[in-house]
LOKE-572227 format. One record per atom (N, C-alpha, C, CB): y, x, z. Coordinates in steps of 0.001 Angstrom, whole numbers, plus 500000, padded with zeros to 6 digits. Each point is the difference from the previous one (the first is absolute). Glycine has a CB too. Layout:
N
YXZ/...
This chain:
407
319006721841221370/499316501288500192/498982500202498875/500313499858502526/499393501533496571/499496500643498987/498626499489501369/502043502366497982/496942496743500341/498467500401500721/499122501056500033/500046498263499621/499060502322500758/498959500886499974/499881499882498301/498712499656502736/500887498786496696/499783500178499153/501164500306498675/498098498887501401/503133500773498780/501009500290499517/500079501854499838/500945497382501053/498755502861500200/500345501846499680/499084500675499479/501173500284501740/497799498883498294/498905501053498890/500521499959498878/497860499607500803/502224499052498469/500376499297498675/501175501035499561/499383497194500631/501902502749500256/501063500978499682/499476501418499457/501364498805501832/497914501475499006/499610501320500701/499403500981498352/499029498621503173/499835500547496322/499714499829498874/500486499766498695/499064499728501458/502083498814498817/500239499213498167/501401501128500021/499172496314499725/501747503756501277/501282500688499828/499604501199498859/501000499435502714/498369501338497715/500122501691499504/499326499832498459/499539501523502744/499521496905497183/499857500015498141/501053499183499336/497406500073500026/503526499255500447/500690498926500067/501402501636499360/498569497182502560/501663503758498384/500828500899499538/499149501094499229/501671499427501900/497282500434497727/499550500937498622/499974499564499123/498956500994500697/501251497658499134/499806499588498534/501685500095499891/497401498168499728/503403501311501241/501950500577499331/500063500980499529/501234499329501438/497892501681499412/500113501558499373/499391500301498808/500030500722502053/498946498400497228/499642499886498563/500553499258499168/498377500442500656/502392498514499950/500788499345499171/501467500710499642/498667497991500967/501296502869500134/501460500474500174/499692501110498666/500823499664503183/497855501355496696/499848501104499191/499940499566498721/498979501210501588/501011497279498537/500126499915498424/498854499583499154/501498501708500321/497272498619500622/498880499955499834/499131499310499173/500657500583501607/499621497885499029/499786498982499165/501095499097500637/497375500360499306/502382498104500072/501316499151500257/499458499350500924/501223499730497954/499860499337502460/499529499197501132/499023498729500031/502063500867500487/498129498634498388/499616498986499437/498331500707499869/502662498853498739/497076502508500909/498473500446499978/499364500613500927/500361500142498180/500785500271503234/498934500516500826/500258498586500825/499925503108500000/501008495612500132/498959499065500301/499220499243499764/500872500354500569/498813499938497889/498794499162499617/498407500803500229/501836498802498086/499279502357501692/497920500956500465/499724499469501762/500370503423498347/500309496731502211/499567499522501257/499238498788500210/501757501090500483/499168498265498780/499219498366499927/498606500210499518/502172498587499278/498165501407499679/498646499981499289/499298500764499917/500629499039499114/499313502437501527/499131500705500465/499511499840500714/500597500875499445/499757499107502261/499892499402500412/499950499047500915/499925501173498866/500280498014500274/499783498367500795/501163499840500825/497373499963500306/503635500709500183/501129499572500649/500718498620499464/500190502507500467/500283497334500571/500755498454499418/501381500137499697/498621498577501440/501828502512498941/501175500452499123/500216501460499615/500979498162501039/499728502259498468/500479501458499703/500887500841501130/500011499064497570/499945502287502243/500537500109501569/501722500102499747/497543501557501205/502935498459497414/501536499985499743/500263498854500476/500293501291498097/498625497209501062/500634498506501170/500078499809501090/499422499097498983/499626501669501778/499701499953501306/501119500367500667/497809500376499680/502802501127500013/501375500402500642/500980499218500160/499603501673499262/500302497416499146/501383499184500201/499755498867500893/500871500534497708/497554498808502391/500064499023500812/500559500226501890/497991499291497876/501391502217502011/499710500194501415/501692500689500396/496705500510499886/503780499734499660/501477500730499549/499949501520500230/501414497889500719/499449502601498195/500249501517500376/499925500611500661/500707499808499351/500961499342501585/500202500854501001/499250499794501334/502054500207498862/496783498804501251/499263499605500631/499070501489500344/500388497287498974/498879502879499726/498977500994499553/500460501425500216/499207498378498295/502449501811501452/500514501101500334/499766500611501156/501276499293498742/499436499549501849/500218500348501284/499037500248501220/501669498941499076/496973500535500560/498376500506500490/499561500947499636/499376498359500071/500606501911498424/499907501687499680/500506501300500930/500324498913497817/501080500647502323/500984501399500304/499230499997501684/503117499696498204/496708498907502215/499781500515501566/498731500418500184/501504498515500933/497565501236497790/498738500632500237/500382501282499181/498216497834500312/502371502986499095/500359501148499464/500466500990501044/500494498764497983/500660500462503082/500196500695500782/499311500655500876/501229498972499448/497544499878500935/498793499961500390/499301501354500179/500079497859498977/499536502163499476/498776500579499478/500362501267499282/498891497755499785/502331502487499633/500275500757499206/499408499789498549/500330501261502011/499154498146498262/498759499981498281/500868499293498661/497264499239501607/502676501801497812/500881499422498529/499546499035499533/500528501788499235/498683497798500690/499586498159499486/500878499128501032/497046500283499270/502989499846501369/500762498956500575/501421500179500081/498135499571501147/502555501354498452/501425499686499790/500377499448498775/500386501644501377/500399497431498843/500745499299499234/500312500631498398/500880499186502435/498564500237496843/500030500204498340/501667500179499576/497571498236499514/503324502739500005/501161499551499712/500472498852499335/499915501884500207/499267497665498807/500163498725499778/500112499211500384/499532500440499290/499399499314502010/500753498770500974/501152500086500455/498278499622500715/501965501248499761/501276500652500531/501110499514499367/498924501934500493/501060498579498229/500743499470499018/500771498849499334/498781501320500209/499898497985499976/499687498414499521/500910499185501736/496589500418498043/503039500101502782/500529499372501306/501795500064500241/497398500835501047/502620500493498377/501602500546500071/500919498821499049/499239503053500113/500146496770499083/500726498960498694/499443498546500549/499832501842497460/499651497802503557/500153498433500805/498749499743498801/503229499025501139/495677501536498471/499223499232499330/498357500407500678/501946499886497655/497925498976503586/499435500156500900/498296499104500158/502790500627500720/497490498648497780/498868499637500097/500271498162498962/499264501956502924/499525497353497426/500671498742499746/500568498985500281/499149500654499443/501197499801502392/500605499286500424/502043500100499732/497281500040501539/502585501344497996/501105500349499522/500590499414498451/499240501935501617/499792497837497724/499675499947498750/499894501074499160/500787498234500377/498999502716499752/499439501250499137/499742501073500596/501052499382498428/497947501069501270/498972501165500935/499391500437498791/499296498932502545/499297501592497346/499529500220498503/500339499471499003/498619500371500789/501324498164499632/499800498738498630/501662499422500599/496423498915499589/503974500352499558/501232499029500269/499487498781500177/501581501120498715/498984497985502363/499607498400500458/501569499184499651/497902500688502447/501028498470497379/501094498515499929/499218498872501063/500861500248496926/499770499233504042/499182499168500692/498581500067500471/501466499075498948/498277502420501071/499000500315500973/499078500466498821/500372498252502266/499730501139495999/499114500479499157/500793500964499159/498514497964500097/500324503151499588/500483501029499172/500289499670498770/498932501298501159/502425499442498075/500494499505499056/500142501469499374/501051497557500894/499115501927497408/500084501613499331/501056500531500086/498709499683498521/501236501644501106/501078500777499860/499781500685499366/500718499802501427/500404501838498592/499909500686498698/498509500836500335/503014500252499297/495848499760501211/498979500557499820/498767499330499859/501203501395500913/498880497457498918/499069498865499677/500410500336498565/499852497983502116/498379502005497761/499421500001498397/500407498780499257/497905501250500646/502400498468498244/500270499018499195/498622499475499177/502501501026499940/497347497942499226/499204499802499295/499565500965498759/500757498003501013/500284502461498896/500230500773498744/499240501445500205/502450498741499507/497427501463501628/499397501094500551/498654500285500279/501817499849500642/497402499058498908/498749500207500318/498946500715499067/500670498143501224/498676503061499222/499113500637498777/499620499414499078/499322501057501170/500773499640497276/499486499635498845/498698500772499696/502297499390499304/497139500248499456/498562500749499971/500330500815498878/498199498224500885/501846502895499239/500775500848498534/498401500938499999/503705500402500383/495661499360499950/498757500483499319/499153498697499675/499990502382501295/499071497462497754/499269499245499874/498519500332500685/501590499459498079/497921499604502865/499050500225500886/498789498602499695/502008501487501906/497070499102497374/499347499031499968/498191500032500222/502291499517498606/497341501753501688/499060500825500503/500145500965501253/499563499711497756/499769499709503505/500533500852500991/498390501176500279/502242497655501298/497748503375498789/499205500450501064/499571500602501108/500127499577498731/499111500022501891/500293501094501334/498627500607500308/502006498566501261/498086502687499785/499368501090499981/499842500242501230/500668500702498106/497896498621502314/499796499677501801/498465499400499888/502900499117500977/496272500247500210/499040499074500074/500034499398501555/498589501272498002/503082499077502977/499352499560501465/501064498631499767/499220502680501981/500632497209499338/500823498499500271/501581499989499314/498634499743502588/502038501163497443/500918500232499557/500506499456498335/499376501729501955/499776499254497816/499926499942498207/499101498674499417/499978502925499906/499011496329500717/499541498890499710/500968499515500300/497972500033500130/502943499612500461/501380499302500733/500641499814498680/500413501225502560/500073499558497058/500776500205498882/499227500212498795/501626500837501408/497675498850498134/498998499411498718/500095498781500142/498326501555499797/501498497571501627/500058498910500089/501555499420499595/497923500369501642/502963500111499060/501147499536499547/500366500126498876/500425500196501658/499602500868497407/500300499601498849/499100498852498777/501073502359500820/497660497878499657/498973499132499285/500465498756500338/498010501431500055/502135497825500520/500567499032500812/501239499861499630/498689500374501684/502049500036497971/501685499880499595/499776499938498133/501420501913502569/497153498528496727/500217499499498832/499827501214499260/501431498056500579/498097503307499842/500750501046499084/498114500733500043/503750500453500883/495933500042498146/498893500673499541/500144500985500966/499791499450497559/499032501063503134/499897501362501121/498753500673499526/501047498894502317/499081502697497499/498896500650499670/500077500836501632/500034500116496731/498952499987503869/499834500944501243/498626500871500124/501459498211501187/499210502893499124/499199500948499911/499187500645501320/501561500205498063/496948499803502076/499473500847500953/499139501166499684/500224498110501095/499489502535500496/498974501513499450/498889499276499931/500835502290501207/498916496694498682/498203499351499773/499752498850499510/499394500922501737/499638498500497553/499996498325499657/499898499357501573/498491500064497284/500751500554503446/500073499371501015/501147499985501203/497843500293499142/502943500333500527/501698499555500423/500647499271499268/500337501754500813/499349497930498175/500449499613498604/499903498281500493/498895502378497977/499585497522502001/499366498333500045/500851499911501267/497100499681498932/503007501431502145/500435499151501459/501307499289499570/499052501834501958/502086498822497665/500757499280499638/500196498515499675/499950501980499722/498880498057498552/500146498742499856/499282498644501465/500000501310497020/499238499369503400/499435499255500846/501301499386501530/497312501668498892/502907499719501297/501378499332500944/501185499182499773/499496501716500690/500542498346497864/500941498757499190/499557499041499926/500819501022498807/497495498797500903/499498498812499815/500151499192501535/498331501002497870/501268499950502871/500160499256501351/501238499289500460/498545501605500528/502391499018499020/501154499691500269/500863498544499751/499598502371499713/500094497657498997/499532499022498766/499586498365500996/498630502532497976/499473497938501955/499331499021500888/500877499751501021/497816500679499528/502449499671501159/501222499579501699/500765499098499369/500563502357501483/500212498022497352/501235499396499564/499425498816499683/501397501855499186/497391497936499988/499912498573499603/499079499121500743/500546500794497908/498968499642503585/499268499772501257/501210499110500924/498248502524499831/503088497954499617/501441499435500696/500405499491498909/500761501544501782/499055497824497799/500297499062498632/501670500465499431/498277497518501092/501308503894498685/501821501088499710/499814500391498518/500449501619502651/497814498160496833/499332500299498537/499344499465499621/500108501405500076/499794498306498479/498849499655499346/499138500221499505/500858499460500069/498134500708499563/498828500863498827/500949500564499173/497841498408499745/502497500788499296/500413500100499005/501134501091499606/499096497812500237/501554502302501144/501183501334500214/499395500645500462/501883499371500323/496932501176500455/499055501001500639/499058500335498647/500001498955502812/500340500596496406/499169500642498471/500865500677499272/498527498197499602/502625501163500185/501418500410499549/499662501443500629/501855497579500048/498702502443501243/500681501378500699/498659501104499886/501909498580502088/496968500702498155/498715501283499328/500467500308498602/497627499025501193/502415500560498012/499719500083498637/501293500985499718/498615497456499437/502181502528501574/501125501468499529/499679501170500757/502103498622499609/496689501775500666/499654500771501281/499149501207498761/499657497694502775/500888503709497359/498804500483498835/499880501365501232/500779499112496522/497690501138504150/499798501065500546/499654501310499123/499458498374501722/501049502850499141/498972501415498758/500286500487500799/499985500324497536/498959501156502318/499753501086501139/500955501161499257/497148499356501020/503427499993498238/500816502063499277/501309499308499413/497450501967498591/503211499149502385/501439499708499897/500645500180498073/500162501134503170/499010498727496133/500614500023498410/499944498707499684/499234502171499123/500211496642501496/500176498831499969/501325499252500504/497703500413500030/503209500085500703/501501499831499897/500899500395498737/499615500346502323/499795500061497075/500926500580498820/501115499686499437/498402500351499649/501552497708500225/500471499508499594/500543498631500794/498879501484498327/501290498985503013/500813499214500976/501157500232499829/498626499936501456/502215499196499123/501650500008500038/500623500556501079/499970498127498890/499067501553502270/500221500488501139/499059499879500630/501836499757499929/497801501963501029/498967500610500972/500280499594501364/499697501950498596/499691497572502331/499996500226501070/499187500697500836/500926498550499425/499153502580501313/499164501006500646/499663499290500999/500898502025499372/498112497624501913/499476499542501202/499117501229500438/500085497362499397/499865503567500499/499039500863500537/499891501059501251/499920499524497840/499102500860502559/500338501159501507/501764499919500070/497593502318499540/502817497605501836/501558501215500067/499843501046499699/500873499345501563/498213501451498355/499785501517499431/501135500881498752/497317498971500486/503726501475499902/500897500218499130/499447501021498866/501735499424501857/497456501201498506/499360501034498765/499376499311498888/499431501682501645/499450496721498693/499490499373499391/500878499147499104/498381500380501608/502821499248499224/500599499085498914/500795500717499176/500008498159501326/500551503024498818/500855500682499501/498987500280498327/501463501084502837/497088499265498011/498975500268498056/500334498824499410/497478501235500456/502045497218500543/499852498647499192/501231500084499062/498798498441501949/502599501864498908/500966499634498989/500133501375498903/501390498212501918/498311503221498232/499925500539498924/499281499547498633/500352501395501740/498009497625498701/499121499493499070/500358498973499449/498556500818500952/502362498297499696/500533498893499783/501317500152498966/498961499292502367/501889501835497947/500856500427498831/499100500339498727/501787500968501690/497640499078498255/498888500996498557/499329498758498821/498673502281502190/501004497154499185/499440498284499274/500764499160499666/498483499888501139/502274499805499813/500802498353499815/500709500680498801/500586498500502740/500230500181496431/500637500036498957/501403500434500390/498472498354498938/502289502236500225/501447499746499884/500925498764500867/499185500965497695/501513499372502855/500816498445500651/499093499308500888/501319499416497852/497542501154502767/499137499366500994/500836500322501222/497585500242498828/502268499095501864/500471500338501087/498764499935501657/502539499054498290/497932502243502572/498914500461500518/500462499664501286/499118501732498402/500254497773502437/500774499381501364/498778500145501225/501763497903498511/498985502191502672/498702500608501384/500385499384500860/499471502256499791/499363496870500800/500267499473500919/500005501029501817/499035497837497884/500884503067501944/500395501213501167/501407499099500913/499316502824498054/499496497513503417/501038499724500885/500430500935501033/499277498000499546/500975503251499777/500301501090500540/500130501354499770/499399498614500816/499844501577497638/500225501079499397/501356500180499239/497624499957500000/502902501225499535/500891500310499381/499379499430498464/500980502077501832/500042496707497542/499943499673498293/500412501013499251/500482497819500228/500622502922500315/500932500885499012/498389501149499543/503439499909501597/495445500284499287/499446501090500010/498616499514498313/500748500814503641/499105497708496928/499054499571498916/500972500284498701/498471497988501473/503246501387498652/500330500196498491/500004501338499697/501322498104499866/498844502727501040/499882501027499336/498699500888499186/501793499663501596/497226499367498803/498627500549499537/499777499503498141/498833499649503070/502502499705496448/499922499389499022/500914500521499265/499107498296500879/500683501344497755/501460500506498872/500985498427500133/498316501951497525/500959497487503057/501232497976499625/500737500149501773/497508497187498031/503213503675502412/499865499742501603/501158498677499819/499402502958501468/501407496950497959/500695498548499663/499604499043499854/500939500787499309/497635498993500487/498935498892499846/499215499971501319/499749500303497392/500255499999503476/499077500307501792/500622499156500628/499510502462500392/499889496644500647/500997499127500540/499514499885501514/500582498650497660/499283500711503416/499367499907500569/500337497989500148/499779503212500855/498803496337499713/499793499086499942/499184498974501323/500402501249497619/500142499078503728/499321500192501134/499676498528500269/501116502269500847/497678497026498633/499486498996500816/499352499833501368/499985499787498025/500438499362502604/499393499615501225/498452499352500386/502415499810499984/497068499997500242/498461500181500596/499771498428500784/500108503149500566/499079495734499000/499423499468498629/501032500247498982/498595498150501026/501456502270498258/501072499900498516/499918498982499638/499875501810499073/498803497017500646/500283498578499488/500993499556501399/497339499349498303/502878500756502090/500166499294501277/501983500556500330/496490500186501087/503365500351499175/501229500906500484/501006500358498939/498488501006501635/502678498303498532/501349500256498883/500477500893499858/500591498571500216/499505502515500682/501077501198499846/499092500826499051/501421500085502527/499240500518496474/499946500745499114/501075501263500640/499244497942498005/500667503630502103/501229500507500105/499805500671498745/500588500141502532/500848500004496557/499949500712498799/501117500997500280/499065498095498395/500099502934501248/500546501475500844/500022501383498470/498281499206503258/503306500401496770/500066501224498771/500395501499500656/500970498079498068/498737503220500749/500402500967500320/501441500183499535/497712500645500128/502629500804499955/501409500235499237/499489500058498341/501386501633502240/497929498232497562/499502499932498618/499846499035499099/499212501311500877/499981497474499980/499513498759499732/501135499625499023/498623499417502279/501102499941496609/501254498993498953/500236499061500725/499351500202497740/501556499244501737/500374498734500129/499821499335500006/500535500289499788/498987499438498814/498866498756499235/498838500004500243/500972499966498345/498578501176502443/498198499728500946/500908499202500760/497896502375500349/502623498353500520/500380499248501692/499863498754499472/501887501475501439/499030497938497234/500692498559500090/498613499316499486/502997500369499403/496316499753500040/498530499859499552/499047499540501474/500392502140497788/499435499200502211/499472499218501161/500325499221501537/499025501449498679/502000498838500962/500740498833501682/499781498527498653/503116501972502246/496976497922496862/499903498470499452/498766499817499880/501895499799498784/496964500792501033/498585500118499806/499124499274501895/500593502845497629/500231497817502817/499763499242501810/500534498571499674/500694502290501965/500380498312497936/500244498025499795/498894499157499529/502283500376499218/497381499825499547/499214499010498897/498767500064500623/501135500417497675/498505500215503445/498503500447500609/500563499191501306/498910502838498894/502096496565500979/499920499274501702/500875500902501272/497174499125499335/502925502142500492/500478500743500630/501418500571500423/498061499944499251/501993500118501928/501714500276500514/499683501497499856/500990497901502061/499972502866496955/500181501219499655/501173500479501153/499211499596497245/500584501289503621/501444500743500137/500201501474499618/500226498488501818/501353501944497918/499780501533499279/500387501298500885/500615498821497716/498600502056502618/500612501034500548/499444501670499364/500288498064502222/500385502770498703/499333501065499242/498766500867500523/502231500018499191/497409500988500548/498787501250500126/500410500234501118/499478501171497885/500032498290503311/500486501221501099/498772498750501026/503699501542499563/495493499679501486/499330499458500995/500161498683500281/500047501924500697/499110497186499678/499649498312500720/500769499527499323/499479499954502305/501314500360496241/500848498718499280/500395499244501129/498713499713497772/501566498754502080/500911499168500548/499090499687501589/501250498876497257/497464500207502400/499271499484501696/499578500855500586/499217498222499570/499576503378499793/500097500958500982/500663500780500283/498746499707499795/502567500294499848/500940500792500525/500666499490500979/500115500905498203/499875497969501980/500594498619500913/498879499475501200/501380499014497587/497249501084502000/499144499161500963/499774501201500477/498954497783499103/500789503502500670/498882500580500699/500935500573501208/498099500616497847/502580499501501705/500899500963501447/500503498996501105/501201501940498312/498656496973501330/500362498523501083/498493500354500758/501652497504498225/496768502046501028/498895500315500709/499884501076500848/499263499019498425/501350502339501324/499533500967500597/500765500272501219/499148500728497956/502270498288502089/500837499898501254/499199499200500540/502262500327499443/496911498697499882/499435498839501870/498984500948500260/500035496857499661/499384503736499402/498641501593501122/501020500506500517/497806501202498493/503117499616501604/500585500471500864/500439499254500812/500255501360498866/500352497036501279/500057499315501052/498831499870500848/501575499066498820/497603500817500715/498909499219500670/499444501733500941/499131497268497576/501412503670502031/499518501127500633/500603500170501406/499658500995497750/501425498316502297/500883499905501192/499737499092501197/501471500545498351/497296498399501393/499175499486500956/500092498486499213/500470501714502511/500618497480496675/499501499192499498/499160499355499521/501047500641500245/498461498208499675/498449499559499593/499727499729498934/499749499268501586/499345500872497426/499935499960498681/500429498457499537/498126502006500032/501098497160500736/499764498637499573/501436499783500173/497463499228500661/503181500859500663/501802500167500118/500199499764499221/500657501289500999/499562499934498153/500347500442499110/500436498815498140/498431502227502007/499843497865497988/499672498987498832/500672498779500342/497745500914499439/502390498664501978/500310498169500112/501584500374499929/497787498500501931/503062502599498150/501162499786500233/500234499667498832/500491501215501736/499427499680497137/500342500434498709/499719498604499037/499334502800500545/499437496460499667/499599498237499516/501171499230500610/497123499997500169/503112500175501142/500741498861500440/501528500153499761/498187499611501698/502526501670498319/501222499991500059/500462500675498703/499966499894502515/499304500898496585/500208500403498360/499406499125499037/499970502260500585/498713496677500190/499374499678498837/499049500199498958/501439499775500693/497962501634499661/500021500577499179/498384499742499779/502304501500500414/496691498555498844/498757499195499626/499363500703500653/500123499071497972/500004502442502842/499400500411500474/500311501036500888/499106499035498464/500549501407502996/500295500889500516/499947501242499221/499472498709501735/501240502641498857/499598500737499678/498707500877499868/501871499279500371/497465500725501052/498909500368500266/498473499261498963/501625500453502546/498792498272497442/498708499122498928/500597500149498332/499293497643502155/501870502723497817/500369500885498604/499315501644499844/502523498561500154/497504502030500838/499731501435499831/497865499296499668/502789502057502312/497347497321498789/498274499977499775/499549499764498472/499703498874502457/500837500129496885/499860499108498576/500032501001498938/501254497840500762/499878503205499722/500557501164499077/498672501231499776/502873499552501121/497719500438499824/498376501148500551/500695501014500752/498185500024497729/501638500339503342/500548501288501097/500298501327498620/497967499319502949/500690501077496705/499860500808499456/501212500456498688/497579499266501105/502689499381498294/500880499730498493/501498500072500604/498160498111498486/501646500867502292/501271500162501155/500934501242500656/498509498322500475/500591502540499419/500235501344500762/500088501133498882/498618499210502240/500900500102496575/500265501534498965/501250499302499408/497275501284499100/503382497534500684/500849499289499561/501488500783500419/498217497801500110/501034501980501728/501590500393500798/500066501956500042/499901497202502185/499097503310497356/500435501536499854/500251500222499019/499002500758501260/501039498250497613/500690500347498878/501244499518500037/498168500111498860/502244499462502105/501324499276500247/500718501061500713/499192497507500164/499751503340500453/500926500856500887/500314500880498693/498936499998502835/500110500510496443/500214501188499153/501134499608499445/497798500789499541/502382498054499509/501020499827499442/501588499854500329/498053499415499248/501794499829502261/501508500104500463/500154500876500821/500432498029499757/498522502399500684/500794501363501402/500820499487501059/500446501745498278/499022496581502017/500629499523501172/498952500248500825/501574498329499194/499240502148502054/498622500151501423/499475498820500053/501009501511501719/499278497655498590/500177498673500201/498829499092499161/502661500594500409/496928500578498839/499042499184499068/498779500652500003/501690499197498521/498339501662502841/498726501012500237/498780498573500966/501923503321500424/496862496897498780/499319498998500057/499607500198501399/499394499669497568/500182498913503144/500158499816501600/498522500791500205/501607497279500508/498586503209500861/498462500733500679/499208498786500181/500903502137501532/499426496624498869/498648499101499782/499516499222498752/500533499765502159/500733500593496688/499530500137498478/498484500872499936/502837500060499116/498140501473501024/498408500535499805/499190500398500787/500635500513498559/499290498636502570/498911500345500617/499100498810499973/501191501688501328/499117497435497886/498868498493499824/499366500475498517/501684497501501314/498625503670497529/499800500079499512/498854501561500176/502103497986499321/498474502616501140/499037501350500504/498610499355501016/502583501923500176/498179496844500548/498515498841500443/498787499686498883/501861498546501426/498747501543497233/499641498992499505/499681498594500267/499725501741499414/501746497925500992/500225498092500246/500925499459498802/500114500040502944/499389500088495885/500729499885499134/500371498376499400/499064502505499768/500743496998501018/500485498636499966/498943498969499536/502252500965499565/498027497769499999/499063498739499798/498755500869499147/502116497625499809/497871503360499208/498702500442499174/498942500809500856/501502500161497874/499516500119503227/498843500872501214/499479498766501333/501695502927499732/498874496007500175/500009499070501288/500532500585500866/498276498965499688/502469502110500341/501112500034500786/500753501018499877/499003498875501280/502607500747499043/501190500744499485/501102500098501845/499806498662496454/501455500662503184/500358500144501206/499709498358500864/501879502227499036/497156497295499796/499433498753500778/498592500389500026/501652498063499251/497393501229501467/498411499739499752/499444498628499782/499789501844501381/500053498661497101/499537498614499028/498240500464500366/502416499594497336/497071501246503598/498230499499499722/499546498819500449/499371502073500235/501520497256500488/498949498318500537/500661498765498829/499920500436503513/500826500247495389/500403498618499512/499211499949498556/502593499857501300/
């Protein structure tokens, strides 16, 4: 007999478990990258294409359709692809081929496994990076490249955003060699490639920009008009935006073939996923540039294109906003969180994810999700926004759809 805690888990992993087929199916990105963004976004212990094959197809199918029948709700019917994939006996890995092909239970290549030969080259020369920010974000990524070896000029509106920077690197720094992970001697190194200035004509002569600033699409759209005017020839201009339209910044430029997007995750020293997100414009030799540039920085690059929540929020947020709507149905939050740890694994409930995220970020995330796909289904839950019209905006308020004031 299915446990209590089993049917939440379903209830939940099924309907992201069949959105990512339906992105894999569009072509979107490959399989091999929307399960590494998962992973390493985050923190899952597998991808949800392995997951299908572990858990089997027609397993997953066949819970969908009876909750479709259910519900009517187009997320939960069955992806044609599964469908597909099931019709041709390739049911998973107990079958031996489902997404991936198995041999003895381990996945083995085939014709869509990348070769060696395939891995990005650096067809720009990058040997000056800068970026154009002063919060956690953009110190994130000053740090990482300083740290990986490469000269960083970063730019703020003040010396005193300017010094914070260096100061949050230094700290960073200190930790590292407090855990015996550094030495002086490399914490002088990685300063000594660090050059702050308050005026963006001090990039001039970077190889490559990185933007960190407001989401404000009007603001970045000037940065990157100012940023075309300054940077040199063959610079290449890249945004870490996790939700604005890129195609709109390249267009604020004469290089829109040089615009890239470049979506780090939050610590950036810390956190591998890189998403590198081209337009219909973007070259080639950016894309291939910088997916090898993650590499040499430590980083798992995956590639997709310009369109709303790229690969994890297009994937995580609409899983979160089904357990608010579960939990609206009388389920218990905590339920909730212990099912999803114990039977997905997953590092964190949903509910202590929305808190971490922020209600507030959370909730403009998933109406841009609605805008963009025009699935009902992705119309953000009433106890979404009503913890946010609370103002319970999660762990930064001490309380979200948990209450962190006694801890």
């Amino acid at each position: 007999m299915t446990s209590t805690n089993e049917q939440i888990a379903q209830t939940l992993v099924y309907p992201y478990l069949n959105h990512a087929v339906r992105m894999y199916e569009e072509k979107y990105a490959s399989r091999a990258d929307i399960d590494a963004a998962m992973r390493f976004g985050c923190g899952y212990p597998k991808g949800p294409l392995t997951t299908l094959d572990e858990i089997g197809l027609d397993v997953v199918r066949d819970a969908l359709a009876a909750r479709y029948a259910e519900t009517g709700d187009h997320l939960h019917q069955p992806a044609d692809l599964l469908e597909s994939l099931i019709a041709q006996g390739h049911t998973g890995q107990g079958a031996g081929r489902g997404f991936y092909a198995y041999a003895d239970g381990a996945v083995v290549a085939d014709g869509e496994t990348p070769s060696a030969d395939d891995a990005p080259q650096l067809r720009h020369e990058i040997r000056t990076v800068g970026v154009v920010g002063t919060g956690t974000m953009a110190s994130g990524i000053v740090e990482v490249f300083a740290k990986s070896g490469y000269d960083v000029v970063y730019v703020g509106r003040g010396q005193d955003k300017v010094d914070g920077v260096t100061a949050a690197i230094t700290r960073s720094l200190d930790k590292a060699i407090s855990r015996g992970k550094l030495d002086e001697a490399t914490k002088a190194e990685v300063l000594g490639r660090l050059t702050g200035a308050t005026s963006r004509d001090a990039l001039a002569e970077v190889d490559l920009v990185v933007e960190a600033i407001a989401e404000d699409l009007a603001i970045k759209t000037e940065l990157f008009g100012d940023l075309d005017r300054i940077c040199k020839p063959g610079a290449i201009l890249a945004t870490t935006t996790s939700s604005l339209p890129i195609t709109s910044c390249a267009d604020a430029t004469s290089r829109p073939e040089a615009v890239i997007g470049m979506h780090f995750f939050n610590p950036a020293p810390v956190m591998k996923l890189v998403e590198v997100v081209t337009t219909q414009q973007t070259a080639v030799d950016v894309d291939e540039t910088v997916r090898a540039l993650c590499a040499k920085v430590g980083k798992v690059a995956v590639s997709c294109g310009d369109r709303a929540g790229f690969i994890v929020n297009a994937l995580l947020f609409p899983y979160l906003n089904d357990a608010a709507t579960l939990s609206e149905g009388g389920v218990e939050l905590s339920e909730i969180d212990a099912a999803i740890k114990e039977q997905a694994s997953f590092p964190m409930g949903p509910f202590e994810l929305f808190d971490v995220v922020g209600n507030d970020v959370s909730l403009a995330i998933q109406e841009e999700l609605l805008r963009e796909f025009r699935e009902p289904g992705f119309a953000p839950a009433a106890s979404l926004k009503k913890v946010v019209a609370d103002g319970y905006l999660g762990r930064k308020t001490k309380r979200g759809f948990h209450d962190y004031s006694a801890r």
